[in-house]
N, C-alpha and C positions, 0 to 999 in steps of 0.2 A: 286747628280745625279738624274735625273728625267725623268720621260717618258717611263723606262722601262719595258717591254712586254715579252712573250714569246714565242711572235712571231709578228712582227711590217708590218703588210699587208701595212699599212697607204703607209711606206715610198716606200717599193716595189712598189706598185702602183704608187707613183709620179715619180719614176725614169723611168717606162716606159710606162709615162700618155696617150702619143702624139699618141703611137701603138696604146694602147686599147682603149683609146677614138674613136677611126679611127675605128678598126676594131668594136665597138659596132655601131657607127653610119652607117657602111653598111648592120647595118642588119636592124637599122632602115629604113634605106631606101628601102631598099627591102620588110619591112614586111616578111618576111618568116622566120616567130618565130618557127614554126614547121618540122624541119628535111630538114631546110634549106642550100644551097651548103657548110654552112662554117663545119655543123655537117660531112658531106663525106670527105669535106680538111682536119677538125682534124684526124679523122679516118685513114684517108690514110697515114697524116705525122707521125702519135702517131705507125702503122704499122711499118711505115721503119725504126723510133728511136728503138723502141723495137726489131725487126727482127722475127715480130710473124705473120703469113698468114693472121691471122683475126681478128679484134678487134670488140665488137658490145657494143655502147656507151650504157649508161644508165641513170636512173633519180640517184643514191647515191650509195656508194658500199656494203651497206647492202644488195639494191634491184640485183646487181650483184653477192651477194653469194647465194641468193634464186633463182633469176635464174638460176645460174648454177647447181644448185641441184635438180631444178624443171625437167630442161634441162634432166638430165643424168637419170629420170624416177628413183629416188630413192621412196619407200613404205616406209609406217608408220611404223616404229618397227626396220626400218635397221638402223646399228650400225655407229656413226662417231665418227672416232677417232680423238681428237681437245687435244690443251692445252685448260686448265683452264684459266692462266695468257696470256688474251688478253681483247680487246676491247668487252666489252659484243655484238656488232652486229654480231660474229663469231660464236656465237652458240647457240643466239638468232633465227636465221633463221631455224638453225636444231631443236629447241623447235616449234616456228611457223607450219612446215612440218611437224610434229610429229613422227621427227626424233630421236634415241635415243644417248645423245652425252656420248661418252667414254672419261673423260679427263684423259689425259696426264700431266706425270710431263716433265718440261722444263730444261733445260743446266744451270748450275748455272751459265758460262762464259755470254753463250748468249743472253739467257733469252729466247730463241727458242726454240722448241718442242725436249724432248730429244730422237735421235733417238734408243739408247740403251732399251730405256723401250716401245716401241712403236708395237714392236711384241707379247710383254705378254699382247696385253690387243686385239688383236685378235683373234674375233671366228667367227663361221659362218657365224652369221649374220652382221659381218663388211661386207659395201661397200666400203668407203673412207675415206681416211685419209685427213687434213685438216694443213696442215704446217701454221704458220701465220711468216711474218718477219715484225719482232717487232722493231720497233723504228727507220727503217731505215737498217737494218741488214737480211742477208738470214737467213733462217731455213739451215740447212746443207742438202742439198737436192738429193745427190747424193748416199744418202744410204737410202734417204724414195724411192726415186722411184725405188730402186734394193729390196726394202720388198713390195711397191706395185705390182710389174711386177709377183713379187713372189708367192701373194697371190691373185689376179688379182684383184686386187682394185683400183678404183679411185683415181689420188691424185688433187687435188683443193686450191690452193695456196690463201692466203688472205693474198693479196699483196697494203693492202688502206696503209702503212704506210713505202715503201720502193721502189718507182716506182725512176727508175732512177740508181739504185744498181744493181748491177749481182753477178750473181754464176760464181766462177772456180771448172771445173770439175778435176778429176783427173789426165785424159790427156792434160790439160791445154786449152780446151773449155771454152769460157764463154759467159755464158749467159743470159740476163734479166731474174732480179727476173719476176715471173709471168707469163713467158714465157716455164717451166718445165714438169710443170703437165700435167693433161689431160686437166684442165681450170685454169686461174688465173682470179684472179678478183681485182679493184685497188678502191679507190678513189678519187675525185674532191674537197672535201670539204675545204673551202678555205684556213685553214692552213697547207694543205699537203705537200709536197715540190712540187707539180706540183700543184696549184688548180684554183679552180674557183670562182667565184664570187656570189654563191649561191650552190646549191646542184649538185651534179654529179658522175657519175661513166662510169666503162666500165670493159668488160669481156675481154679476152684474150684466142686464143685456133690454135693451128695448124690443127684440124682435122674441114676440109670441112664440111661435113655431119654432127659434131656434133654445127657445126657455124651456119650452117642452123637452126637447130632447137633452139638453144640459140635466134635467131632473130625470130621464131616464138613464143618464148615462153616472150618475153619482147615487143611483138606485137599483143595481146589477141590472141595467136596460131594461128596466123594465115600469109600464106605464098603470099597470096591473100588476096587483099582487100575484106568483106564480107562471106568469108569462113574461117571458124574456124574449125582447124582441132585437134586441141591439147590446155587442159585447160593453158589460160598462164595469163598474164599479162597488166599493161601500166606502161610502164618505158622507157622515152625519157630521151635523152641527151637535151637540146632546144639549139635552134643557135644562142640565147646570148652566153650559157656558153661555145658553141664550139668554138665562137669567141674569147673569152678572151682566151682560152686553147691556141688556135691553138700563137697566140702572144705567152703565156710563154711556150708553148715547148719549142722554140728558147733559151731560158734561163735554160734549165732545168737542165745541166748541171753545170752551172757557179755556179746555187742556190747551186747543191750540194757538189761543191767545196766549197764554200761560209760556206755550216755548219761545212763542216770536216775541214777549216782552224780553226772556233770554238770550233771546239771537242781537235784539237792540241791544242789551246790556253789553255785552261779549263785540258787535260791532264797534258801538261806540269807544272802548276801550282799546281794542285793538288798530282802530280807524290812523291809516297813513302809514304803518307799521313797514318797513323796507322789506321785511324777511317774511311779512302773511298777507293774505291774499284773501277777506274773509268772502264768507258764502253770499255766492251771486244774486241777486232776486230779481229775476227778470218780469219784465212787466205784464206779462200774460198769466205770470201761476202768483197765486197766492198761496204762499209758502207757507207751509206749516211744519218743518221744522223737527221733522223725524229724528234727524241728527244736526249737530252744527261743525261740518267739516269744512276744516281750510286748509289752505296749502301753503306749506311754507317750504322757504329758501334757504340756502346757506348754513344750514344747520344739521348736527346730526340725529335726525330724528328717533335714536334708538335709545341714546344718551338722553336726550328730551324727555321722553315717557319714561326713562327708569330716574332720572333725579325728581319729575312729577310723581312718581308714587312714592318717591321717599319723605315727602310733603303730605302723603294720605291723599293724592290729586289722581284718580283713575284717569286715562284715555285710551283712545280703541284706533285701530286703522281697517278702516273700512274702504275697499278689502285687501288683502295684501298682497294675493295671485288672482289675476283676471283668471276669465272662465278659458282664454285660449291657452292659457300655459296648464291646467290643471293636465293631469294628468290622461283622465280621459277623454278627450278632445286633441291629445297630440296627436293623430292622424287626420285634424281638418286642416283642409290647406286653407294658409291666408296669406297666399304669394300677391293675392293680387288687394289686400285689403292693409290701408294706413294704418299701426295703431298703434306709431309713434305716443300719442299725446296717452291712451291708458297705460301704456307701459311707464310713463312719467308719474302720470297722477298717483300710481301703486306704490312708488317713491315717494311721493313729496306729501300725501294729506295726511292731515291729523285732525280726530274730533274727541271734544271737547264733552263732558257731563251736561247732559240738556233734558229737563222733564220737565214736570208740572207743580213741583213742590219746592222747587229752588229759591232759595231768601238772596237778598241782597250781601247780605259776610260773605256766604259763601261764593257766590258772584267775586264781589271783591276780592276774596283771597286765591282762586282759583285763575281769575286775569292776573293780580299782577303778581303773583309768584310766576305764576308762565310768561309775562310780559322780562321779568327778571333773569331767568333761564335765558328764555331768548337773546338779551343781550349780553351775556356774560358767556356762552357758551361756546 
């Protein structure tokens, strides 16, 4: 078996060449690389998929969690409550701000922010809590924002790794991850399950007034051409990548059927397994399947991934230093913060090749060669 990835952009891209070849050559033809009709038509249609008042595109969704923190007038010294186990851009941004991040231990099911520990680590100087949905999976979000509302704190969603998935509430509501808090923020980056062809992002918010200021603050503060009225930013979407976007919206849905027939495949095969542990699906997200990480036992997982590539079988450990051991963060105390269960997880998970062009050989060959590792190893 050859040619396997962990994510096969190549072939997505030839299946639907003829769209995005079209739609990049109207922008050449236009020239209007900058905040050109097609960046207003994705905006508009990425709104009505989502069911959110306002979307305001951006250049990556790092530049999307700073924004919206810039946005919401947070000070140096106020407290954000985040997991540790995420993409370092999550609280990278509240480092940059000179923001102080509280990590949080996560769900051992979900791997999501755990909302049982998420009151012991507020004090006064908490502004916002920071949900992330990890891998494609909600944060459980219907009991952070019943402890925000409580304590009247911001909740800000970092949603770059689950666009496409929704929350069910408990009255049987559902609603786009990213679409919750007071802001969500997603990203473009090209192996997202929605992405783009270079770098992108975009914010999410139902409040008018606070959408206002998120576009002055991602437009050097300014509401007006020439007058600055608030320190902000430059962070465009460009109307290449709003072209290519606004084509795979259309598909955005099929992509994330397309992973969860994969995560079946890959369940079912690994299903009862002593040594794995596959990916949770709790019953409030609809998972879509960003990655398909599991956790396994008894094994050496370093040896694991180098006899899998000698098979042509890619895998990834996502991540492999939580954000409290990096480096710069070793001056946050977390004397008073459990985080027993990330420091495990950074140990024990492993994920698996998961996109939207995966056949069933490849399926097969990639379970049970690793089903075979596994027990021999």
């Amino acid at each position: 078996m050859t040619n396997l990835q962990m994510v096969d952009l190549k072939t997505q891209y030839q299946n639907i060449k003829n769209e995005i070849d079209a739609s990049i050559q109207s922008v050449l033809d236009s020239t209007a690389f900058i905040n050109g009709p097609q960046v207003k038509e994705f905006t508009a249609n990425l709104e009505t998929y989502l069911g959110v008042k306002h979307i305001i595109p951006c250049a990556n969704g790092t530049d999307a969690l700073q924004i919206a923190m810039m946005a919401l007038d947070l000070k140096p010294g106020d407290e954000i409550i985040t997991p540790s186990y995420t993409y370092f851009a999550t609280v990278e941004v509240v480092g940059l701000l000179q923001l102080v991040p509280v990590f949080c231990e996560v769900n051992k099911d979900t791997f999501t922010i755990d909302v049982n520990e998420i009151e012991k680590l507020i004090t006064p100087k908490t502004k916002a809590i920071v949900p992330v949905h990890l891998f494609g999976q909600s944060a459980d979000m219907e009991p952070i924002l019943a402890i925000a509302q409580k304590h009247n704190l911001f909740v800000i969603e970092d949603n770059a790794q689950a666009i496409g998935g929704s929350y069910t509430f408990s009255d049987g509501t559902k609603v786009a991850n990213g679409c919750m808090g007071t802001i969500g923020t997603t990203s473009f980056f090209p192996s997202k399950n929605l992405g783009c062809y270079g770098d992108g992002g975009a914010i999410f918010t139902n409040d008018s007034e606070l959408a206002t200021r998120l576009k002055m603050v991602a437009n050097h503060g300014q509401r007006e051409k020439y007058i600055h009225e608030i320190i902000g930013c430059n962070s465009r979407l460009d109307t290449l990548q709003a072209a290519i976007l606004n084509v795979k919206l259309k598909y955005l849905d099929a992509y994330c059927d397309a992973r969860r027939k994969v995560a079946d495949y890959y369940d079912a095969k690994f299903a009862n397994h002593p040594k794995i542990k596959t990916p949770y699906r709790a019953p409030y997200s609809h998972h879509v399947y960003h990655q398909y990480t599991m956790q396994v036992n008894g094994v050496d997982r370093n040896l694991l991934m180098k006899k899998l590539l000698e098979l042509g079988i890619p895998s990834m450990i996502y991540y492999p230093i939580p954000a409290h051991k990096q480096k710069m963060f070793e001056q946050v105390d977390i004397s008073k913060t459990n985080l027993d269960l990330t420091n495990w997880l950074v140990e024990n998970v492993i994920s698996l090749p998961i996109h939207t062009e995966m056949t069933d050989e490849q399926l097969e060959y990639i379970s049970s060669n690793f089903l075979t590792l596994l027990n021999t190893l």
